[in-house]
N, C-alpha and C positions, 0 to 999 in steps of 0.2 A: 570045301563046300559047306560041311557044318559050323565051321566056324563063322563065314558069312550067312550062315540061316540065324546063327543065335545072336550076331552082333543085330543083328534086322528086329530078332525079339525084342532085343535087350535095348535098342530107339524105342522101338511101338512103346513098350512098356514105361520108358522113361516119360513119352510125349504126356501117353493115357495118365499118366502120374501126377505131369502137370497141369495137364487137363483138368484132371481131379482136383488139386490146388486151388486154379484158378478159379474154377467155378463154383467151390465153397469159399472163396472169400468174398464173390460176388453174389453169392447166394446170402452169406450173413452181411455184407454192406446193403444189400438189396432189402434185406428184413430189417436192417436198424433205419431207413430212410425214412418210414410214417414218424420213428419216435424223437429221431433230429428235425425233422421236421418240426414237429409239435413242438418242440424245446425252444427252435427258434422263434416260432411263431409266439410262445410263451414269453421269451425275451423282448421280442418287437413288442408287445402289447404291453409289457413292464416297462418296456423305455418310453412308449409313445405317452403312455401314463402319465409317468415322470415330469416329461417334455411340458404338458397339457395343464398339469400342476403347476409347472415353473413359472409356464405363459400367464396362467390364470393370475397366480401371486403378482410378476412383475406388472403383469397390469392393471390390478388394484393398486400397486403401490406408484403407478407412474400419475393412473387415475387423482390418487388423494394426493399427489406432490401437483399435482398439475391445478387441483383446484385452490395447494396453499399459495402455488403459484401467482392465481388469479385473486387471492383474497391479497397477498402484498402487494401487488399491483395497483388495485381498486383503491387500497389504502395510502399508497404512496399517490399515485395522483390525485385523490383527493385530499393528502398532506400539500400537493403542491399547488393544487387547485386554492386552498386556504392560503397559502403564504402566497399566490399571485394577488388575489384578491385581498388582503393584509398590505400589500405592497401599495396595489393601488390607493388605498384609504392613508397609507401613510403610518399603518398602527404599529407600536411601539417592540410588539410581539414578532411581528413578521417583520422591520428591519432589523431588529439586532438577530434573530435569527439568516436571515442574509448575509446580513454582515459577518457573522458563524460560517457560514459555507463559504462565502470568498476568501477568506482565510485561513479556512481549514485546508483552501484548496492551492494554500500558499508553499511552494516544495522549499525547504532547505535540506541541506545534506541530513542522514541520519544520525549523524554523530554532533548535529548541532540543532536540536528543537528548537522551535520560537513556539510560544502558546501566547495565545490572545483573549482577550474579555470585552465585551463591550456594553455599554448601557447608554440608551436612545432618549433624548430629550426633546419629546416632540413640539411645547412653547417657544424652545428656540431653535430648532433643530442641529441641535449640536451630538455628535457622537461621542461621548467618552470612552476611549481605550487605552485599555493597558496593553503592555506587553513584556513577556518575559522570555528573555532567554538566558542561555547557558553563561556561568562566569568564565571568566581568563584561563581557566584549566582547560578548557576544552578548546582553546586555540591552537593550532599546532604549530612547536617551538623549530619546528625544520625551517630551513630558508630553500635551502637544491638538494640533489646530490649528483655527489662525483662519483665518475667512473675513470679507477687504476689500470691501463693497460697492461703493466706489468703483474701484479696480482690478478687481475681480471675479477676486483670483486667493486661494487657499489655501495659508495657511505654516503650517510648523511650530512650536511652540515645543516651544524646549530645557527639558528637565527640569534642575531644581537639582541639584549635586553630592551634594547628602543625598538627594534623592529618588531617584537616580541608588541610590546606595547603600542605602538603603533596599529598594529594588525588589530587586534582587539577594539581599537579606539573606532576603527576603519568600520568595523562588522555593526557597534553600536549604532553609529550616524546615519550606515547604510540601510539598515533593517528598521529605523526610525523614520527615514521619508519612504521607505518602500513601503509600510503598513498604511502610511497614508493615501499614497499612491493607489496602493489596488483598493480601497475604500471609495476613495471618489470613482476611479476607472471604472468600477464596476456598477457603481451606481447611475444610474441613466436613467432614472425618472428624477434625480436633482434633490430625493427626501435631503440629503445631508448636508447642510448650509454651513460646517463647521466642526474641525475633530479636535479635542482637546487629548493629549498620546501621554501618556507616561512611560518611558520603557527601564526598566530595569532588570535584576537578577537576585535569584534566591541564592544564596551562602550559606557559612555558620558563621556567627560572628564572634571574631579571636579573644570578644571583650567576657564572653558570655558563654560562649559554646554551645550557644543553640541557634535552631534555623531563623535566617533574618531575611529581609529583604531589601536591597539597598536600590533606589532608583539610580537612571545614567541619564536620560534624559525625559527633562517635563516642555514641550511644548502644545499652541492652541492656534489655529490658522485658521482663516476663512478656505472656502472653495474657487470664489474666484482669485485671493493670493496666492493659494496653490496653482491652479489653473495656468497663471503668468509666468509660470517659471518656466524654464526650458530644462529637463532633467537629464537631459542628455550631455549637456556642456557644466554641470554644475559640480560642485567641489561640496560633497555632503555636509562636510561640518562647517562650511563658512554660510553652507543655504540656512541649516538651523539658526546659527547667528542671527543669518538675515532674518528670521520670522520670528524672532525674539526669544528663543528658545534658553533655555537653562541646562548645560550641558556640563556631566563632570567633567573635573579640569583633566582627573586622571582616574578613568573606566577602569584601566587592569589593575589599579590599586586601592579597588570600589573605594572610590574617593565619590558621598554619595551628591546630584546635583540638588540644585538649592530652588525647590518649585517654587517658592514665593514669593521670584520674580518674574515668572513668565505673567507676561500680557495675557487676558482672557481676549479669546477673538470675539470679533462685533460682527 
C-alpha cells in the first residue's frame, strides 16, 4: 500500500516538475515576444528601406536611359529625315552616303571582308567605286573531305593548284558584278546613270616589302547595259568581257589589270 502511495507521489511530482518546465519556458518565450517582435519589425523597415532605395535608383536610371533613348532616336530620324530628303534632291552627300549603307549591308563570310568606297558625280551621274577585298590567302585550298570507314576519321583533300586559282579568279569576277548589282537594285529613284568599279586587293609587295595595292578588275557600265543582262544565266567573267572590262589575266598571282583600257561608260 505504501509503495503505491509513493509511486502516486513520485507522478504528482514528476508532472508538477514538468509543469514547472513548461511554463517557465513559456513564460520566458512569452517575455522575449515584444523584443522579436520589435527586431522583426526593425528588419522589415531596413529592408523595405532598402527595397525603396533600389526602386528610387533603378528608376532614375531607367528615367535618364529612356530620355538618351529618346534623344538617339530624334537624332537618328532626323539623320534619316536629312538623307530622304538628300536623296530626293539628288545631293552628292546623301547618295554616296546610301550607297554606304547598301553595302555595308552586303554579307560576306567573316573570314572574307569586301570594303567599298564610293564617290558621286552628280554632272554625269556616275558612281565611282572601289572595292577591296582579301588576296589569294584567304581562299580556302580544300577541295572535300573524305571519310575512312576503317579508321573512322575525316581528312581533307587539297585542292589542285588551278582549282586553287580558279576559285580565287571566280570570287574576283563575282563580287565585281555583285557590287554593281546591289548599287543599281537598290537604287530606285534612278540617281545613278553609270558605275565606274575598280576592284582590287591590298598585299605587300615581294618587290619592296611594303603594303601595296594591286587592282583585278577596272570596269564602267551604263545602267540601262547593266539592266539588259540576265544575271542569272551569266558566266561572270565573260559578262565583264562583255562590258569591256579589264580584268587580271591571273588575280591569284595579283597579276595587276591594265585600267587604261576600259571604255568610260556614256
Amino acid at each position: 500500500m505504501f509503495g503505491r502511495k509513493q509511486k502516486a507521489a513520485d507522478a504528482l511530482a514528476a508532472v508538477e516538475r514538468q509543469y514547472a518546465h513548461d511554463y517557465s519556458e513559456w513564460k520566458t518565450a512569452t517575455e522575449e515576444l515584444p523584443a522579436r517582435r520589435s527586431a522583426q519589425s526593425a528588419a522589415y523597415a531596413a529592408a523595405e528601406d532598402a527595397r525603396q532605395a533600389a526602386l528610387a535608383q533603378a528608376t532614375a536610371r531607367y528615367q535618364t536611359e529612356s530620355v538618351e533613348r529618346e534623344r538617339l532616336v530624334t537624332e537618328q530620324n532626323e539623320s534619316l529625315d536629312q538623307l530622304i530628303a538628300g536623296l530626293a534632291y539628288g545631293t552628292v552627300d546623301a547618295v554616296q552616303e546610301y550607297v554606304g549603307i547598301v553595302l555595308a549591308n552586303s554579307v560576306y563570310p567573316e573570314w572574307f571582308p569586301v570594303s567599298h568606297t564610293a564617290t558621286f558625280e552628280p554632272t554625269s551621274a556616275e558612281l565611282s567605286l572601289r572595292v577591296v577585298m582579301p588576296g589569294p590567302d584567304a581562299v580556302p585550298t580544300v577541295k572535300a573531305y573524305r571519310y575512312t570507314k576503317t579508321t573512322d576519321e575525316i581528312t581533307p583533300v587539297a585542292a589542285t593548284q588551278k582549282e586553287t586559282k580558279d576559285r580565287y579568279a571566280r570570287a574576283v569576277h563575282n563580287i565585281a558584278l555583285r557590287s554593281i548589282h546591289e548599287v543599281f537594285e537598290a537604287d530606285r529613284r534612278r540617281l545613278v546613270l553609270s558605275i565606274s568599279l575598280e576592284l582590287g586587293t591590298e598585299t605587300v609587295s615581294p618587290a619592296t616589302g611594303k603594303p601595296t595595292y594591286v587592282p583585278l578588275v577596272a570596269v564602267a557600265v551604263r545602267r540601262d547595259e547593266f539592266e539588259a543582262l540576265d544575271l542569272s544565266a551569266v558566266v561572270p567573267s565573260a559578262t565583264l568581257e562583255h562590258l569591256g572590262a579589264s580584268v587580271s589575266k591571273n588575280p591569284h598571282g595579283l597579276v595587276p589589270a591594265v585600267a587604261g583600257g576600259v571604255r568610260r561608260a556614256r
